[in-house]
N, C-alpha and C positions, 0 to 999 in steps of 0.2 A: 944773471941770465934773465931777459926778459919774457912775459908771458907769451906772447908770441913764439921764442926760440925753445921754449918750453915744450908749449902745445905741438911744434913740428918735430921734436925731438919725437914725442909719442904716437904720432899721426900714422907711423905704419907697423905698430907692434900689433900682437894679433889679437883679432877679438874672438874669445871661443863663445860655445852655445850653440843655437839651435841654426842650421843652414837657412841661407836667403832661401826668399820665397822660389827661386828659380829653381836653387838644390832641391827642396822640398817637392816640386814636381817633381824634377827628375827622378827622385826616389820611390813616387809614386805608378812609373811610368812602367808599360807593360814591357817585356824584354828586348819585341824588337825596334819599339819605339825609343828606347833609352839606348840601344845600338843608334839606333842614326843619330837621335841628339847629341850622343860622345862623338860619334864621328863628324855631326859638325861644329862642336867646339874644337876639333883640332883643325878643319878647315877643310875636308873630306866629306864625301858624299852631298849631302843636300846643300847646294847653293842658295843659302837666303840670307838675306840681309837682318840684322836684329829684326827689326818690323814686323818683318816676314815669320820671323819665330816667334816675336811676339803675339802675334793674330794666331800662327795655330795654335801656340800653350791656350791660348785665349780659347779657341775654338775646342779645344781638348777640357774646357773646364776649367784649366789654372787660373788663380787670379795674382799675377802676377805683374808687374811695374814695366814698362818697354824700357825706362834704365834701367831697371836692374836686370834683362838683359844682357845689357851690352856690360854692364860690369862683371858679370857673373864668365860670360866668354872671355873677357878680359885679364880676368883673373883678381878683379879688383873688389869682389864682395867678401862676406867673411868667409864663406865657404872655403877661401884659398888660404884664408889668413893661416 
């Protein structure tokens, strides 16, 4: 097998430890603000685009990444793994 079909074989096993920086807010987040942020990772209540939740996490203090953002909604950070 080469290195390649290697490294893809393992590319979506999980990786545990400490949540992305996004989880990490969220976990920090007062109750009813961690209510709307669930409700808009399922797609419900506040209409904004990554960006847009970027700049409030931003404005809330988080310092957190605008992709890891859109991974974290995604489901594609380790948080989900």
């Amino acid at each position: 097998m080469s290195a390649l079909a290697d490294a893809a074989s393992t590319a979506d096993k999980p990786v545990h430890g400490k949540p992305c920086s996004v989880g990490e807010a969220r976990a920090s987040m007062d109750k009813a603000s961690a209510k709307d942020f669930d409700a808009w990772l399922r797609g419900e209540g506040l209409r904004l685009d990554d960006t847009q939740m970027w700049k409030a996490l931003q404005a809330m203090g988080h310092r957190v990444a605008k992709q890891t953002v859109g991974r974290h909604r995604r489901g594609d950070c380790r948080c989900s793994q």
